[in-house]
N, C-alpha and C positions, 0 to 999 in steps of 0.2 A: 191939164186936169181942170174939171171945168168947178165950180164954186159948190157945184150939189154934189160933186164927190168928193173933194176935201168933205164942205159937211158930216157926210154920211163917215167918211173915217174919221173924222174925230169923235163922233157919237159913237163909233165903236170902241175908238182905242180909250175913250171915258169912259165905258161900260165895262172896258178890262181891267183898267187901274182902280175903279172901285171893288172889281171881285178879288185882283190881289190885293188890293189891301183889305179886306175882310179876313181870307185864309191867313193873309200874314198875322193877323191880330188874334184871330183860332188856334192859331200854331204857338205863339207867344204865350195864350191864356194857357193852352196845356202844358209847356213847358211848367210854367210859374207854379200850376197844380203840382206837376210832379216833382221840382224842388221839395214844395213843401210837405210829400208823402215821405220823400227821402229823408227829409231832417225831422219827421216823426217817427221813422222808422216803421209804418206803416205796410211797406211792398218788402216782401221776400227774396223777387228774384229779382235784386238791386242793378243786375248786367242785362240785363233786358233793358229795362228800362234805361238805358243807360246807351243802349244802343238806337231805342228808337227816339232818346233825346238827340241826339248826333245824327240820322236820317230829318228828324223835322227842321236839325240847325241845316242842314242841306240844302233839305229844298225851300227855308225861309231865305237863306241866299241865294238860290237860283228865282223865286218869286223878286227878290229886290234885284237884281240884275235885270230880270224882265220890267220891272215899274220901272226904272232909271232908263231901260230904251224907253217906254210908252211916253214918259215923261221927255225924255230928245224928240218922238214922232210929234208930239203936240207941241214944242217948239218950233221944229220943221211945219208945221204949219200954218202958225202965228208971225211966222218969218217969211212965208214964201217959197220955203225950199224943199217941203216932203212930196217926194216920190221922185225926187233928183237924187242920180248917185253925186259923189264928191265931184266925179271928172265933169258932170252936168249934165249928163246925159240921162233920157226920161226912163223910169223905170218901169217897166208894163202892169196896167191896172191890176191884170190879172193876178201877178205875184202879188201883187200887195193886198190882192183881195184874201190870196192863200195866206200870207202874214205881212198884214200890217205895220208891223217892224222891221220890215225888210233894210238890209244896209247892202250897197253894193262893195 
């Protein structure tokens, strides 16, 4: 992999780890909101909302699963080894173009 493509994927997988962390931080602020509708007593239908705090705790942990790889691909590439699987063998531009977190 030649130096202008590592570049170019790290400027991508940096543009990904700053949009999740935004949503992660969007999803946090409205949880925090809706605690505190719930302790004013505010919202009616308390199992709703209750369901779709449990859907955002979800997918705030599938976004922290995805930061924690983006976070390995930009080690792997501080280190010398992204877009090598473990056995060393090279991983094709192509998939990593499809996802850039790719693991073999």
């Amino acid at each position: 992999m030649t130096k202008a493509q590592l570049k170019e994927f790290e400027e991508i997988l940096r543009h990904r780890f700053q949009k999740i962390q935004a949503h992660i931080q969007t999803l946090l602020e409205e949880l925090d909101e809706i605690e505190e509708l719930q302790e004013l007593e505010e919202i009616k239908d308390l199992d709703k909302i209750a369901e779709l705090s449990d859907t955002e705790k979800r997918t705030i942990k599938e976004l922290l699963t995805q930061k924690r790889a983006i976070l390995l691909a930009l080690e792997k590439i501080q280190n010398g080894t992204y877009g090598y699987c473990k056995d060393g063998s090279e991983i094709a531009i192509e998939k990593l173009r499809e996802n850039p977190i790719y693991e073999c």
